[in-house]
PDB file with one MODEL, atoms N, CA, C and O in Angstrom:
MODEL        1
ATOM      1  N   UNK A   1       0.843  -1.178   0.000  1.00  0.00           N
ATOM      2  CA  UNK A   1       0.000   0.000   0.000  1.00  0.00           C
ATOM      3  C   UNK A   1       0.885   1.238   0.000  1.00  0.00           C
ATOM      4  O   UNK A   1       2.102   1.248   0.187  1.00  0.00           O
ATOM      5  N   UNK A   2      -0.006   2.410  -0.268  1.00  0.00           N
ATOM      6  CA  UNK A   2       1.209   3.415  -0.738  1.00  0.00           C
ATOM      7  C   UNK A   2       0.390   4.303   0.794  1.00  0.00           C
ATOM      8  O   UNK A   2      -0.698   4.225   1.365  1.00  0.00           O
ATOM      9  N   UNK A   3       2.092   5.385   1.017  1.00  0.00           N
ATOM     10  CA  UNK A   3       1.957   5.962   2.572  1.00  0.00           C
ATOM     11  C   UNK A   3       2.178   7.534   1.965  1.00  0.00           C
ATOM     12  O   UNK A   3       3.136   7.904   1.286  1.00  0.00           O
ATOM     13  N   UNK A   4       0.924   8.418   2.437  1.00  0.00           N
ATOM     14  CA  UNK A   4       1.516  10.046   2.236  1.00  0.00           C
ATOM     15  C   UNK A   4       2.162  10.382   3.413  1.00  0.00           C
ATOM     16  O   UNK A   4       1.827  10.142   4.573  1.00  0.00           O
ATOM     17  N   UNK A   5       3.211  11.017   2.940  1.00  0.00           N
ATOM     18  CA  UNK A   5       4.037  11.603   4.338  1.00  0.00           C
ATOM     19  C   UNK A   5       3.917  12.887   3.878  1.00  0.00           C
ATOM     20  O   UNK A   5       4.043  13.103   2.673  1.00  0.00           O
ATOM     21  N   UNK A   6       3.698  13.754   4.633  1.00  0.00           N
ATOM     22  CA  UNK A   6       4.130  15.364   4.992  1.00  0.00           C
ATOM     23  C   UNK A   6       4.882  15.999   5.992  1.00  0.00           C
ATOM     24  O   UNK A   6       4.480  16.198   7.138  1.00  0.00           O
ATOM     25  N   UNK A   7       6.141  16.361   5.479  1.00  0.00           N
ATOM     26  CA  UNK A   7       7.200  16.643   6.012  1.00  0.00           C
ATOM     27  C   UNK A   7       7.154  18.189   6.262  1.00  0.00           C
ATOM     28  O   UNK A   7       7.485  18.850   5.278  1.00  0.00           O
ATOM     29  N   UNK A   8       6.918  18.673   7.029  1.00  0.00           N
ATOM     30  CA  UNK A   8       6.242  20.258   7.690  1.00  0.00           C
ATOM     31  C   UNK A   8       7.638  21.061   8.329  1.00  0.00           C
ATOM     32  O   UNK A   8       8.029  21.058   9.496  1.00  0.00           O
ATOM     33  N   UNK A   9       8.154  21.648   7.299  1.00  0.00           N
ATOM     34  CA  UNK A   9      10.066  21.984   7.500  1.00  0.00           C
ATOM     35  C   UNK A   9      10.206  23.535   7.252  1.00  0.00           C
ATOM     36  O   UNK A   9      10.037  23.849   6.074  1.00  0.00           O
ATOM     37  N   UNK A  10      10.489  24.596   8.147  1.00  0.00           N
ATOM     38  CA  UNK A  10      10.208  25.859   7.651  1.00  0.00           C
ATOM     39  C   UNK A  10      11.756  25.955   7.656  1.00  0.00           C
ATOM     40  O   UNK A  10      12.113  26.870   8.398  1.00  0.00           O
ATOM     41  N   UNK A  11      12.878  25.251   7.018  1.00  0.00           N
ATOM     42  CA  UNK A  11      13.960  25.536   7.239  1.00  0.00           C
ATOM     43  C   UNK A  11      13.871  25.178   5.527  1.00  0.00           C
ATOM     44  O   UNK A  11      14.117  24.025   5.175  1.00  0.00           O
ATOM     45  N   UNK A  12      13.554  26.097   4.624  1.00  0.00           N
ATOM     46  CA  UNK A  12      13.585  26.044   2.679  1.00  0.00           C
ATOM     47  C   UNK A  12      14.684  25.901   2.236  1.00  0.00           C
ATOM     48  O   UNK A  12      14.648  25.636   1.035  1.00  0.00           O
ATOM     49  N   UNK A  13      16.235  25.983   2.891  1.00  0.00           N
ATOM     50  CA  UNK A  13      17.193  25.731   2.508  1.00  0.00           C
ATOM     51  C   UNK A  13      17.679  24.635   2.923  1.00  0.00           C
ATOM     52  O   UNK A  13      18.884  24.607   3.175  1.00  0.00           O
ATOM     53  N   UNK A  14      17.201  23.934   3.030  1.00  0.00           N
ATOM     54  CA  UNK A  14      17.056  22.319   3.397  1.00  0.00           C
ATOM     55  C   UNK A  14      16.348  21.535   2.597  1.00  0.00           C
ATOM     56  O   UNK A  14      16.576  20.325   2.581  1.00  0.00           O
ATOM     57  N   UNK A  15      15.326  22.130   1.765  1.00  0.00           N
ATOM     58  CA  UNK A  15      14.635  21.182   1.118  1.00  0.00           C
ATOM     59  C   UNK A  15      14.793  20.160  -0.190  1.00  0.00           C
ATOM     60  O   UNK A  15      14.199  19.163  -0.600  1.00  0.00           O
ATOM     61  N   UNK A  16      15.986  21.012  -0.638  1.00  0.00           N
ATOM     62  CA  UNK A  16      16.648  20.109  -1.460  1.00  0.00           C
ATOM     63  C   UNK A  16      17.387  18.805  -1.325  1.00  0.00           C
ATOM     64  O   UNK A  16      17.453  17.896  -2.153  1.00  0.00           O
ATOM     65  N   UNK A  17      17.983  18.887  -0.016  1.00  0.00           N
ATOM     66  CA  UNK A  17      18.849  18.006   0.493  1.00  0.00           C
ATOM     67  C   UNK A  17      17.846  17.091   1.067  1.00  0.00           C
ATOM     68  O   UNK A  17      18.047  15.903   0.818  1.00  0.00           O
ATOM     69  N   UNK A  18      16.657  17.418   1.886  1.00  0.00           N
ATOM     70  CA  UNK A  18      15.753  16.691   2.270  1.00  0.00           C
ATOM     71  C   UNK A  18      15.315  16.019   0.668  1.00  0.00           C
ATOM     72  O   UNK A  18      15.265  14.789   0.639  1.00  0.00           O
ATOM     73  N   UNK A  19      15.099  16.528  -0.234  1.00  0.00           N
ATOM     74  CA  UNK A  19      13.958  15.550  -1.162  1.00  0.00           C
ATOM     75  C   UNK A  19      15.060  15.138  -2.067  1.00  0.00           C
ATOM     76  O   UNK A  19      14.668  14.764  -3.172  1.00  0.00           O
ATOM     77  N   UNK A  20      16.149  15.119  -1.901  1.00  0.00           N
ATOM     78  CA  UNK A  20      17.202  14.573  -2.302  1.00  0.00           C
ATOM     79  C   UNK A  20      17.390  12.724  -1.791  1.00  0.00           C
ATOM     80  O   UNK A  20      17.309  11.614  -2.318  1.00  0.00           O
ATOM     81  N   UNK A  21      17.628  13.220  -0.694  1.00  0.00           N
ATOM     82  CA  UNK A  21      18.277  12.275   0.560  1.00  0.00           C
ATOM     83  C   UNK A  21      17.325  11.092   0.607  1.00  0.00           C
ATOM     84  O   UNK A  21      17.793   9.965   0.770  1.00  0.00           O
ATOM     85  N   UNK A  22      15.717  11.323   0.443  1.00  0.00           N
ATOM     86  CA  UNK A  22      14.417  11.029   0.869  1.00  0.00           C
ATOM     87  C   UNK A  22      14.232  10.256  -0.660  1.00  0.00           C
ATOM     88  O   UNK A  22      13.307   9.445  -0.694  1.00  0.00           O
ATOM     89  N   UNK A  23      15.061  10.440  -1.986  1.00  0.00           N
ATOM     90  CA  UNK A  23      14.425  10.130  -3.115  1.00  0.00           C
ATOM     91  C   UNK A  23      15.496   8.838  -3.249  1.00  0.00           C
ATOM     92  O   UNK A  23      15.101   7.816  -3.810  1.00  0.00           O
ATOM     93  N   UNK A  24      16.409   8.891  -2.894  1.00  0.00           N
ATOM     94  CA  UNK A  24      17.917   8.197  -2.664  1.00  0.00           C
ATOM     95  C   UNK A  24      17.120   6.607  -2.015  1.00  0.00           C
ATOM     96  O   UNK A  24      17.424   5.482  -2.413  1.00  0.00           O
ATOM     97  N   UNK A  25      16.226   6.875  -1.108  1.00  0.00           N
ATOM     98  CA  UNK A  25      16.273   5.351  -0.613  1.00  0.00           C
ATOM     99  C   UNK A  25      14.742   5.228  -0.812  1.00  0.00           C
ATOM    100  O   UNK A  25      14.211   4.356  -0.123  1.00  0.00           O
ATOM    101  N   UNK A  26      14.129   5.776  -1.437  1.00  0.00           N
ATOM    102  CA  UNK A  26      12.650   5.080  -2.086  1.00  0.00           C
ATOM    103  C   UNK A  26      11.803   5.652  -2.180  1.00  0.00           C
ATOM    104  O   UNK A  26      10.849   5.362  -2.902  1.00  0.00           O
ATOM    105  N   UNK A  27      11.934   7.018  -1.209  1.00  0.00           N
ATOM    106  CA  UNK A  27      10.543   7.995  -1.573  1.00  0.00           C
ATOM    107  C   UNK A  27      10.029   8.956  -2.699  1.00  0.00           C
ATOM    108  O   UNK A  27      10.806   9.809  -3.129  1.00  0.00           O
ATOM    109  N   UNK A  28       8.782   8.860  -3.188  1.00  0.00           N
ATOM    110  CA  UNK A  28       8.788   9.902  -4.521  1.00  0.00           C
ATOM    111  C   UNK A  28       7.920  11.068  -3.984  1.00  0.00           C
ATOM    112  O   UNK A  28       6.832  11.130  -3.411  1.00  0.00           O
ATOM    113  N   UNK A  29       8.930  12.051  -4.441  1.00  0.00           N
ATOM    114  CA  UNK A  29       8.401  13.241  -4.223  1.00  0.00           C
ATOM    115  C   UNK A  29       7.418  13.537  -4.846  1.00  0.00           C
ATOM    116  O   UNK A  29       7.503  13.295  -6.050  1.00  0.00           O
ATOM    117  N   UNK A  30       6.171  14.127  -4.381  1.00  0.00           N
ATOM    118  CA  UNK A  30       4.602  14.531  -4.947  1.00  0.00           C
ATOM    119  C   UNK A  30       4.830  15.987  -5.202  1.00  0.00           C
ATOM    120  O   UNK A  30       5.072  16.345  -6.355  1.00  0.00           O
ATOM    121  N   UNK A  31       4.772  16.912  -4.172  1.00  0.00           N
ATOM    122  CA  UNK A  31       4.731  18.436  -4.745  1.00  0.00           C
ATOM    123  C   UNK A  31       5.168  18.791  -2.772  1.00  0.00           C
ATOM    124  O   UNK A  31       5.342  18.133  -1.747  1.00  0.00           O
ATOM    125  N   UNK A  32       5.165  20.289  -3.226  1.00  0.00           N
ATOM    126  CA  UNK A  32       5.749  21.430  -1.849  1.00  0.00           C
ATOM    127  C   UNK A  32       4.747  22.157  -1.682  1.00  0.00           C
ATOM    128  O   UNK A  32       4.218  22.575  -2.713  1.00  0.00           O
ATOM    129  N   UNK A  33       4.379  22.401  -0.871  1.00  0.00           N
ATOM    130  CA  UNK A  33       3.176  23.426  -0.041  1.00  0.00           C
ATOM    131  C   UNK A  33       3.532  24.693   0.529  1.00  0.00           C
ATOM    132  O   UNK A  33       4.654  24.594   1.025  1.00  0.00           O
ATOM    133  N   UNK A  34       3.127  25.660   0.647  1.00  0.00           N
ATOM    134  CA  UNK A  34       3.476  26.694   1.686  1.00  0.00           C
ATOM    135  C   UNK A  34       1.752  27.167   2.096  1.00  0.00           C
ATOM    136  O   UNK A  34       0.801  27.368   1.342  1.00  0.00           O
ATOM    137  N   UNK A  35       1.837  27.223   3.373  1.00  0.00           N
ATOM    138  CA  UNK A  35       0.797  28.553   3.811  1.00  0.00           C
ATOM    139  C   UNK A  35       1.585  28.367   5.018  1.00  0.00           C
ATOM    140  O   UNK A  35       2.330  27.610   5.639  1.00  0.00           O
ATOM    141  N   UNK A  36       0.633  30.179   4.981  1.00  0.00           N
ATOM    142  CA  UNK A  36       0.374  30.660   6.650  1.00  0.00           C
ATOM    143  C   UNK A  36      -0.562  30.850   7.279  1.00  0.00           C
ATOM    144  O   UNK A  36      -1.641  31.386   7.026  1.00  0.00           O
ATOM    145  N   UNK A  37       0.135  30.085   8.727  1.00  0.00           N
ATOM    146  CA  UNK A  37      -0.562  29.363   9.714  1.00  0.00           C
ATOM    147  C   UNK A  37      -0.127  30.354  10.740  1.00  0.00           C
ATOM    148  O   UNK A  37       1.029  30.376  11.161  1.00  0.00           O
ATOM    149  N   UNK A  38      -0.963  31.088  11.100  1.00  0.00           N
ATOM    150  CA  UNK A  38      -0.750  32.094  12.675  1.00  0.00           C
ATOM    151  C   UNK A  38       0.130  33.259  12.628  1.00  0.00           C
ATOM    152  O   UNK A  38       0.651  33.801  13.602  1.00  0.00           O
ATOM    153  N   UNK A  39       0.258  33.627  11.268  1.00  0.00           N
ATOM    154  CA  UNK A  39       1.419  34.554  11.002  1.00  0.00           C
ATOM    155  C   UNK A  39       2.758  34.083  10.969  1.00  0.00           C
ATOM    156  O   UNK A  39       3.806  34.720  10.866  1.00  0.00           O
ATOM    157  N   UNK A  40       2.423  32.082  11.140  1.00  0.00           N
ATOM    158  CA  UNK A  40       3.740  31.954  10.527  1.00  0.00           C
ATOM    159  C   UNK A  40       3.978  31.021   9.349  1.00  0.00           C
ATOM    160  O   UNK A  40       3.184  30.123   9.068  1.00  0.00           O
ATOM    161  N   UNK A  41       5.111  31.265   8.661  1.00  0.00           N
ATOM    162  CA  UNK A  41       5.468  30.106   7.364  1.00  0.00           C
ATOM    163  C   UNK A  41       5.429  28.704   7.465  1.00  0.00           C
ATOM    164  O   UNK A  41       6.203  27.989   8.102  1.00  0.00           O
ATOM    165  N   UNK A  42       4.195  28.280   6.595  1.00  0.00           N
ATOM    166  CA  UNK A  42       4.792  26.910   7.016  1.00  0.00           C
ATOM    167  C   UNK A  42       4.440  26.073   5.078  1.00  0.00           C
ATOM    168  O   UNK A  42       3.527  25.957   4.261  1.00  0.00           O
ATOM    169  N   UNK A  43       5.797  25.737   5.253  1.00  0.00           N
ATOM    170  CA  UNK A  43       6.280  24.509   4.094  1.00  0.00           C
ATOM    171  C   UNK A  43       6.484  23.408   4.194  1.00  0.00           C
ATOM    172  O   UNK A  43       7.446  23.013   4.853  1.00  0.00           O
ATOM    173  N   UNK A  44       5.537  22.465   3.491  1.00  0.00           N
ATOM    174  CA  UNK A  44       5.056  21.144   3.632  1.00  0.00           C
ATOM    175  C   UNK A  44       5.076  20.338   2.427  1.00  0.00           C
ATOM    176  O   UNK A  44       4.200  20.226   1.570  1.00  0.00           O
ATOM    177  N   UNK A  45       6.716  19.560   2.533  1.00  0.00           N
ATOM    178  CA  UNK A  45       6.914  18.526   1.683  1.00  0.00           C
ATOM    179  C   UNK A  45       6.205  16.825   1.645  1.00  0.00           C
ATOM    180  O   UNK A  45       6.204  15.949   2.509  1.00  0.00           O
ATOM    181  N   UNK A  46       5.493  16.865  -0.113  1.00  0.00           N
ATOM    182  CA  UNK A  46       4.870  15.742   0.622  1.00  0.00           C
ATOM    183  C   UNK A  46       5.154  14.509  -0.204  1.00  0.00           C
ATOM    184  O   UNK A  46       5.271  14.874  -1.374  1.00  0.00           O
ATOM    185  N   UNK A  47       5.290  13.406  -0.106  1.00  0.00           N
ATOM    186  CA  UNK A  47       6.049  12.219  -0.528  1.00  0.00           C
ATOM    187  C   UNK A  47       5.360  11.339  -0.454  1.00  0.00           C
ATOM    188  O   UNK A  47       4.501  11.482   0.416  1.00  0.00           O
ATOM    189  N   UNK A  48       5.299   9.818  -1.355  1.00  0.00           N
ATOM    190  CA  UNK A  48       4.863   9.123  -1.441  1.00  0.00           C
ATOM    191  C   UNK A  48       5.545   7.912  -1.206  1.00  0.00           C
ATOM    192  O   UNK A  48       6.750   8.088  -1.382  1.00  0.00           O
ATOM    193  N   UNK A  49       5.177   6.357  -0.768  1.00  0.00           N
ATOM    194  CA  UNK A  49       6.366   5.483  -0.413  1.00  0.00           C
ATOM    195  C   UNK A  49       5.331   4.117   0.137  1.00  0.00           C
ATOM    196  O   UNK A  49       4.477   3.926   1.003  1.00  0.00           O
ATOM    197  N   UNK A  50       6.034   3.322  -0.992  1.00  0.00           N
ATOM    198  CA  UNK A  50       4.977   1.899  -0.770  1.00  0.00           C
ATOM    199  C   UNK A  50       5.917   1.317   1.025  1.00  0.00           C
ATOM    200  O   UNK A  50       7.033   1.398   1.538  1.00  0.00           O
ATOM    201  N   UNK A  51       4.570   0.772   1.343  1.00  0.00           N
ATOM    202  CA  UNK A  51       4.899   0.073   2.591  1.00  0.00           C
ATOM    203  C   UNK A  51       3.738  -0.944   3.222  1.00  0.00           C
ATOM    204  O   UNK A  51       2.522  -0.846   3.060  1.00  0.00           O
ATOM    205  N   UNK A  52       4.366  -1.812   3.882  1.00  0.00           N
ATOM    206  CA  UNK A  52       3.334  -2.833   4.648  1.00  0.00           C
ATOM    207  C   UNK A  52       3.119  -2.361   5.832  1.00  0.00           C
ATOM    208  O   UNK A  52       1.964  -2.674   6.120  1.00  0.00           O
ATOM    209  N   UNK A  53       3.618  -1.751   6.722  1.00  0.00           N
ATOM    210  CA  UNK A  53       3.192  -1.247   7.641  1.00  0.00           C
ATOM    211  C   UNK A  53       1.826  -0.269   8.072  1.00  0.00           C
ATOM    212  O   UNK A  53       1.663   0.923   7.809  1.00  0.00           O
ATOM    213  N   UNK A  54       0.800  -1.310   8.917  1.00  0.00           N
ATOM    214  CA  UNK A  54      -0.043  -0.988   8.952  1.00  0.00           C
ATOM    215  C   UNK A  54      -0.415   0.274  10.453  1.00  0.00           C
ATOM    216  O   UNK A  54      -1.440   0.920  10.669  1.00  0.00           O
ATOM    217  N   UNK A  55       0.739   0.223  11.146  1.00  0.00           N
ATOM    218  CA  UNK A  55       0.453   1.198  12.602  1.00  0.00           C
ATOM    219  C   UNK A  55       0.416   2.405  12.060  1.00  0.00           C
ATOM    220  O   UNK A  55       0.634   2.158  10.874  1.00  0.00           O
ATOM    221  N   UNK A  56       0.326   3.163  12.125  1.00  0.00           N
ATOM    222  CA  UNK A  56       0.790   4.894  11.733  1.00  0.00           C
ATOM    223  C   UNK A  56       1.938   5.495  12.440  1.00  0.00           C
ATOM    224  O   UNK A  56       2.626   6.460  12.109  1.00  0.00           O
ATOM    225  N   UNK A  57       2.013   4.687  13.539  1.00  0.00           N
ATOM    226  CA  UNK A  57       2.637   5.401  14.676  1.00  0.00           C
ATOM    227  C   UNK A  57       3.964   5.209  14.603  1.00  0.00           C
ATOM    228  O   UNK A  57       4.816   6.096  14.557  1.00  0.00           O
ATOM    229  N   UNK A  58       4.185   3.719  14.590  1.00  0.00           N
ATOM    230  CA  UNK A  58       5.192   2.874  13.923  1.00  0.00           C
ATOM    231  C   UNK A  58       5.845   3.317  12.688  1.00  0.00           C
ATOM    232  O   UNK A  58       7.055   3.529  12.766  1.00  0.00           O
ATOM    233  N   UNK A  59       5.185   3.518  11.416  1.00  0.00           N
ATOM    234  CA  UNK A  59       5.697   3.924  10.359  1.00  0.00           C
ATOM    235  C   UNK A  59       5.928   5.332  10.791  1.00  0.00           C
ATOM    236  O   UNK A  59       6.666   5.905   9.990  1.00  0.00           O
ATOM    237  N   UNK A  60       5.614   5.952  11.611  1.00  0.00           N
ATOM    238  CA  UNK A  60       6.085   7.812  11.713  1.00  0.00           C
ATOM    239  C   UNK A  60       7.115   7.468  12.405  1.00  0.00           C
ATOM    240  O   UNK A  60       8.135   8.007  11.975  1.00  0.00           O
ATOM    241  N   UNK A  61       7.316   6.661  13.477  1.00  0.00           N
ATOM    242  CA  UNK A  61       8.849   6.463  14.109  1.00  0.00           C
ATOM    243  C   UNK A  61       9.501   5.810  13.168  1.00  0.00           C
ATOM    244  O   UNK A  61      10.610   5.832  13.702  1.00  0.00           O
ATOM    245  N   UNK A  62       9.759   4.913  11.593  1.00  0.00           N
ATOM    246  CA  UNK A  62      10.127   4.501  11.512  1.00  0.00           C
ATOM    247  C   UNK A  62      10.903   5.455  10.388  1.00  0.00           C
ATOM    248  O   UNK A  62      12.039   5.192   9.993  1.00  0.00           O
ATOM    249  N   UNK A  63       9.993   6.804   9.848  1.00  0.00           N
ATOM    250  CA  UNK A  63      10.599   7.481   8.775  1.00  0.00           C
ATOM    251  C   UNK A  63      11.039   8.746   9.738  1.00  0.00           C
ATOM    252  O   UNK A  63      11.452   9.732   9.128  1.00  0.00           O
ATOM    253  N   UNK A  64      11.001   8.817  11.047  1.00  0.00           N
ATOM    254  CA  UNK A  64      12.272   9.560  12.147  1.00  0.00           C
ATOM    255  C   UNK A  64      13.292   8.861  11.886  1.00  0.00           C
ATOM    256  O   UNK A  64      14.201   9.198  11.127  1.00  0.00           O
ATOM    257  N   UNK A  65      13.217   7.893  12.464  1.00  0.00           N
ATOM    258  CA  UNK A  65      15.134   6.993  12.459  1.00  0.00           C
ATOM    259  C   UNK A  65      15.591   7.512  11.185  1.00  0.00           C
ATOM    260  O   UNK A  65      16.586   8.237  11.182  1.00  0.00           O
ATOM    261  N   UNK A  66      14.615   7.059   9.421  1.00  0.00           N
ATOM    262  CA  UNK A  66      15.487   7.287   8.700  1.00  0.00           C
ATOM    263  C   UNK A  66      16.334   8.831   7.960  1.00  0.00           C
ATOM    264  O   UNK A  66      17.288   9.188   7.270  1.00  0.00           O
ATOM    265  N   UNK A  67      15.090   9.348   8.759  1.00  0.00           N
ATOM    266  CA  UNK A  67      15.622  11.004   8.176  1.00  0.00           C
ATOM    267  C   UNK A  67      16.511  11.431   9.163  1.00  0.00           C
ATOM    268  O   UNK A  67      16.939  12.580   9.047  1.00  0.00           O
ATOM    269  N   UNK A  68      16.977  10.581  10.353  1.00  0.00           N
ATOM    270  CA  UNK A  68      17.814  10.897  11.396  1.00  0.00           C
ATOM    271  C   UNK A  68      19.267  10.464  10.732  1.00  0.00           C
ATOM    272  O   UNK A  68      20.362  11.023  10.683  1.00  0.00           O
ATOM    273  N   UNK A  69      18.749   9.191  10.239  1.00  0.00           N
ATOM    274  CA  UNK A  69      19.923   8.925   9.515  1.00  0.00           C
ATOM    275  C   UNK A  69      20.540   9.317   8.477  1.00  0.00           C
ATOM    276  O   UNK A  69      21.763   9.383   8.356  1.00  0.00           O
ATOM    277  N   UNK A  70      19.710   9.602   7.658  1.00  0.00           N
ATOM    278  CA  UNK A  70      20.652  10.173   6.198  1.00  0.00           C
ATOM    279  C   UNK A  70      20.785  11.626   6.725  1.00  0.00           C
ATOM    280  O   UNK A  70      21.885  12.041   6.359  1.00  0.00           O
ATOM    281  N   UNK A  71      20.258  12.371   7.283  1.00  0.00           N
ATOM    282  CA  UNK A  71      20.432  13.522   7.372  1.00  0.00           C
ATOM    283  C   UNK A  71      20.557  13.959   9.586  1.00  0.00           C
ATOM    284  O   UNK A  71      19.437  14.114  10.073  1.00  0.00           O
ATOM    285  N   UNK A  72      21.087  14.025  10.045  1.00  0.00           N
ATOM    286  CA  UNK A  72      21.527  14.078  11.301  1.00  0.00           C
ATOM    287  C   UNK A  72      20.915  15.183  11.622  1.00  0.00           C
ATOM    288  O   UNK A  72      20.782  16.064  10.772  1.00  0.00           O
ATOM    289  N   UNK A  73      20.589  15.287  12.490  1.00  0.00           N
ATOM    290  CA  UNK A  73      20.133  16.727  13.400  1.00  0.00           C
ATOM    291  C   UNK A  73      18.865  17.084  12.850  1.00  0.00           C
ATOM    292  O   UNK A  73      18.466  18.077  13.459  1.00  0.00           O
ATOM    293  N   UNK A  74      17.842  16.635  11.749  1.00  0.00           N
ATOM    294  CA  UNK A  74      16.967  17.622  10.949  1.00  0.00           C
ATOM    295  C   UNK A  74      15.972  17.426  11.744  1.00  0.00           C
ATOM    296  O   UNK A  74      15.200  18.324  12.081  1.00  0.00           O
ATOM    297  N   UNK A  75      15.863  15.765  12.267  1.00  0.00           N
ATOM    298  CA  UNK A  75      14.352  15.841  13.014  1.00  0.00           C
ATOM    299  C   UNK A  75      13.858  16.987  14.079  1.00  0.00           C
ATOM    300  O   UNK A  75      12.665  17.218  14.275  1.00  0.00           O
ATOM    301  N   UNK A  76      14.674  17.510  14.584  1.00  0.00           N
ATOM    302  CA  UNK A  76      14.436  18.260  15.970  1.00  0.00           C
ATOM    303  C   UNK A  76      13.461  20.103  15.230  1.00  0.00           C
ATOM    304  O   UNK A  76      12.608  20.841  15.722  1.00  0.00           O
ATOM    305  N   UNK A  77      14.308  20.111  13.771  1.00  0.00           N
ATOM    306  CA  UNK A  77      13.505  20.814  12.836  1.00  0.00           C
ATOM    307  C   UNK A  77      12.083  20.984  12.138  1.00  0.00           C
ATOM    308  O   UNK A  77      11.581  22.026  11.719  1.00  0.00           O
ATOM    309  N   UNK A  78      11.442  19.385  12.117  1.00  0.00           N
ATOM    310  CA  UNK A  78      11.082  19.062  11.411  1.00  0.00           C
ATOM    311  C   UNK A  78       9.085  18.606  11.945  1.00  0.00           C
ATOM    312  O   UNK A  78       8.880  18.522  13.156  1.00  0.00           O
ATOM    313  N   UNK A  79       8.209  18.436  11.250  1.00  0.00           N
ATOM    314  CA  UNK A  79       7.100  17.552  11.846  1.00  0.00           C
ATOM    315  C   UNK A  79       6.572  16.899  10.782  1.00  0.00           C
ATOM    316  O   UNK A  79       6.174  17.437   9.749  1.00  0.00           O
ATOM    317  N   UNK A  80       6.566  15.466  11.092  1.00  0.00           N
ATOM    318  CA  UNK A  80       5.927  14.735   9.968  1.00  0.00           C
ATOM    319  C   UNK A  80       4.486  13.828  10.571  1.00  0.00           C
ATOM    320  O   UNK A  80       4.391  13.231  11.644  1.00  0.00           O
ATOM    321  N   UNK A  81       3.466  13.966   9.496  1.00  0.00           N
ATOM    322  CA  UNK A  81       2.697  13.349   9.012  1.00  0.00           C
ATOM    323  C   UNK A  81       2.288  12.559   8.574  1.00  0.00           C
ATOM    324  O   UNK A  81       1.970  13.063   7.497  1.00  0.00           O
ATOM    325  N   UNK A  82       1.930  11.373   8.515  1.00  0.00           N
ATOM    326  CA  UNK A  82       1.381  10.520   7.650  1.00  0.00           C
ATOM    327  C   UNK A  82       0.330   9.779   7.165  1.00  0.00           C
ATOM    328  O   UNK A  82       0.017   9.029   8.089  1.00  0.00           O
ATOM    329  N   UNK A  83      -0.192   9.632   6.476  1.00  0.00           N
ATOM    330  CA  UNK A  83      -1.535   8.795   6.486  1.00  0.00           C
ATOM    331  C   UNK A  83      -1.764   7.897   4.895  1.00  0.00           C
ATOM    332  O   UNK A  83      -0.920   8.056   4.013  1.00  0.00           O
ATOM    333  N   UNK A  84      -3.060   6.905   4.651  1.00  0.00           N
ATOM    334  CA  UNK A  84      -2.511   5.815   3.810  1.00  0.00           C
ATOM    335  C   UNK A  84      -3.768   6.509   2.673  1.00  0.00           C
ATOM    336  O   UNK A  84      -3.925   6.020   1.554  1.00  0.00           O
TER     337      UNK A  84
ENDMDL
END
């Protein structure tokens, strides 16, 4: 089954390296979002990515580890989303 992730990153000079990094081990990039939310920016990368994993919760911890991994430090930046 295929998983939408939305990757909610107001750091835009990152986003290359994010949908870079993210395309490298299986995810396909869909499109980039921006609005504002409370007077503030918010940009929302969103990706697509077959998987068996049926928890939500599970698969959101499981695409932390990997964006921890290819890319170090971003999660603490970052809020992701997902749903099927």
């Amino acid at each position: 089954m295929n998983t939408d992730i939305h990757i909610i990153s107001n750091q835009p000079e990152k986003h290359l390296e994010i949908i870079s990094k993210l395309e490298e081990i299986g995810y396909l990039f869909l499109d980039k979002e921006y609005k504002k939310v409370s007077n503030e920016d918010q940009y929302i990368l969103i990706f697509s990515r077959k998987t068996s994993e049926r928890n939500l919760d599970t698969l959101k911890e499981n695409i932390q580890v990997e964006l921890n991994n290819i890319i170090p430090n971003l999660y603490s930046d970052i809020e992701i989303k997902v749903s099927y």
